[in-house]
N, C-alpha and C positions, 0 to 999 in steps of 0.2 A: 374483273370485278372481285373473284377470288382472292387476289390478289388485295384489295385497296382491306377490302375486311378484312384481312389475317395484321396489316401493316395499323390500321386502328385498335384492333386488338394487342396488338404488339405497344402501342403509342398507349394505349390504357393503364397498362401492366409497368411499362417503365413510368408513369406519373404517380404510379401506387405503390414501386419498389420502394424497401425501407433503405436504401442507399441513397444515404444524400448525395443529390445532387443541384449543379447550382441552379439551373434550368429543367424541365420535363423534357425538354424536347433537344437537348445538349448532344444526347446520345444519338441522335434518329441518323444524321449522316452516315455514321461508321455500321449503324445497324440497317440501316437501306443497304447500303452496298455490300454488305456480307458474303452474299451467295449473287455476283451478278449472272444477268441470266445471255443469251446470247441476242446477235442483234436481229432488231424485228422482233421483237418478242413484246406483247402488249405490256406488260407489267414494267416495262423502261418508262414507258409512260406516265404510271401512277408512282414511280421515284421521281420522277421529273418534275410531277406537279407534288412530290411530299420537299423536295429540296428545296424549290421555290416557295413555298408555305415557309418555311425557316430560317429564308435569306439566305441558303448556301449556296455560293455566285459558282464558284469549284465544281461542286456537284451538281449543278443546273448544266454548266457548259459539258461535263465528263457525262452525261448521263446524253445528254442531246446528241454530242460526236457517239457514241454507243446508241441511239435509238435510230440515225441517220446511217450508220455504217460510216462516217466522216474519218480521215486520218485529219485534216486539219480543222481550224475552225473558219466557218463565214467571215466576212467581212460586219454584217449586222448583229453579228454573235460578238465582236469586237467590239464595237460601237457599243452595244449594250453596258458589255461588260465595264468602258471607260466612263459610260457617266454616272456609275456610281463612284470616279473617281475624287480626290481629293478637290485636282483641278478645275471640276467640271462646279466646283462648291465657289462661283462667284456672282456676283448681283448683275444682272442683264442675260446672262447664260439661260436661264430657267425653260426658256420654249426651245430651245436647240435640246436642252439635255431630256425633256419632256416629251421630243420626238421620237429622240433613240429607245427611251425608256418605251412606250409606248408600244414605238415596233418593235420591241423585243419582247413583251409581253404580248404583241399578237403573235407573233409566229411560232409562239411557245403553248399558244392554243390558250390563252387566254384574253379575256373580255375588256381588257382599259377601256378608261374614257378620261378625257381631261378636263383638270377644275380650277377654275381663276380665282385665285384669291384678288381681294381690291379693297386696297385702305381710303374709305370714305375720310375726309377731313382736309384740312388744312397743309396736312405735315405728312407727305406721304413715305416718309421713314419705314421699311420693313424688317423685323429681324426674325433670326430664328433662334430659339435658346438649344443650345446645348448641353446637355445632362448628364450626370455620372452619380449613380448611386442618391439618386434625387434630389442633387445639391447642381443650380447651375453652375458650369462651367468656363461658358463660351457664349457667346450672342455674337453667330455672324448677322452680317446682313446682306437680307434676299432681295432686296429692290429701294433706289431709288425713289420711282415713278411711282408705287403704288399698287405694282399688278406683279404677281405672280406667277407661273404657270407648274402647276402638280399632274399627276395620272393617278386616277381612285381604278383598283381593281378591289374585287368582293370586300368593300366595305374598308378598305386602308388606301393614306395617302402615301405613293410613293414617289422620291425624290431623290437629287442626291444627298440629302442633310440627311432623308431617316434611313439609306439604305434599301435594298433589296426586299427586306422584311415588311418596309414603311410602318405607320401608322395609325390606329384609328383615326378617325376625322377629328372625334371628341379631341383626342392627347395629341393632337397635331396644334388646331385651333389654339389647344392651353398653350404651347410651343411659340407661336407668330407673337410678336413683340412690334407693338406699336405707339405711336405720341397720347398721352391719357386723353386728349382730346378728341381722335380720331378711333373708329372702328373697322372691321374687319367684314367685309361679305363677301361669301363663295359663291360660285355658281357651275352646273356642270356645262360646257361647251362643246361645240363641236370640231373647231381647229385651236391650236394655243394663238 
């Protein structure tokens, strides 16, 4: 616990330095792993869960092989790690990648749950917009049919469009693109 408080403290201080930076939280990788400690040691822990706060897939896996004693990585430590691939970013995919995502957030000792999105209407066209500097980019498309399938851990949706990071529900919702006729309901579920 020592430990999470000095690493908030630390996460304070760098949101307050006068050194621009482009993000707060830009720095926390390189300054998590500073001083690593050895393995078995509780505080691999609270890097574990500060890396995964910041979507760093790298330091999620490096900190896990160091908290297991692992020379290589699992097989669902791989799995994880590919659906936040490129490829994993196609329209019918979304419950396969919403699995792996899942279990890899439980076994990393956190809480998912999975959430259906569902284009009510006519046109059940799904997209997701892609953004860069608040200017769309890109609108892939996430389904066909209508239905979606995501994982909410504390409060963000994760996938493979938003990353490891994912995002709030709020900036997720603004994200799904659908026919002006049709709307959007989520719901939390219990299989995808």
């Amino acid at each position: 616990m020592r430990f999470l408080s000095v690493l908030l403290m630390l996460l304070a201080w760098t949101a307050a330095s006068p050194v621009a930076v482009a993000h707060p939280l830009d720095g926390l990788p390189s300054l998590i792993l500073k001083a690593p400690p050895l393995a078995g040691d509780d505080s691999i822990s609270a890097r574990l869960k500060a890396c995964l706060r910041v979507g760093d897939m790298s330091c999620v896996v490096e900190q896990y092989l160091l908290l297991k004693d692992l020379g290589r990585m699992p097989a669902w430590l791989v799995s994880f790690q590919n659906a936040f691939a490129v490829a994993s970013r196609r329209a019918g995919e979304c419950a396969n990648v919403a699995k792996l995502i899942h279990e890899g957030l439980r076994r990393l000792g956190e809480k998912p749950t999975y959430v259906r999105f569902t284009v009510e209407g006519r046109y059940k066209l799904l997209g997701f917009d892609e953004l860069s500097n608040g200017q769309r980019i890109r609108s892939h498309q996430l389904a066909v049919t209508g239905r979606h399938i995501a994982v909410e851990v504390e409060g963000r949706i994760v996938d493979a469009y938003t990353g490891l990071m994912g995002l709030p529900l709020h900036d997720y919702m603004n994200r799904l693109v659908v026919h002006p006729t049709s709307r959007i309901a989520y719901e939390v579920v219990g299989e995808p």
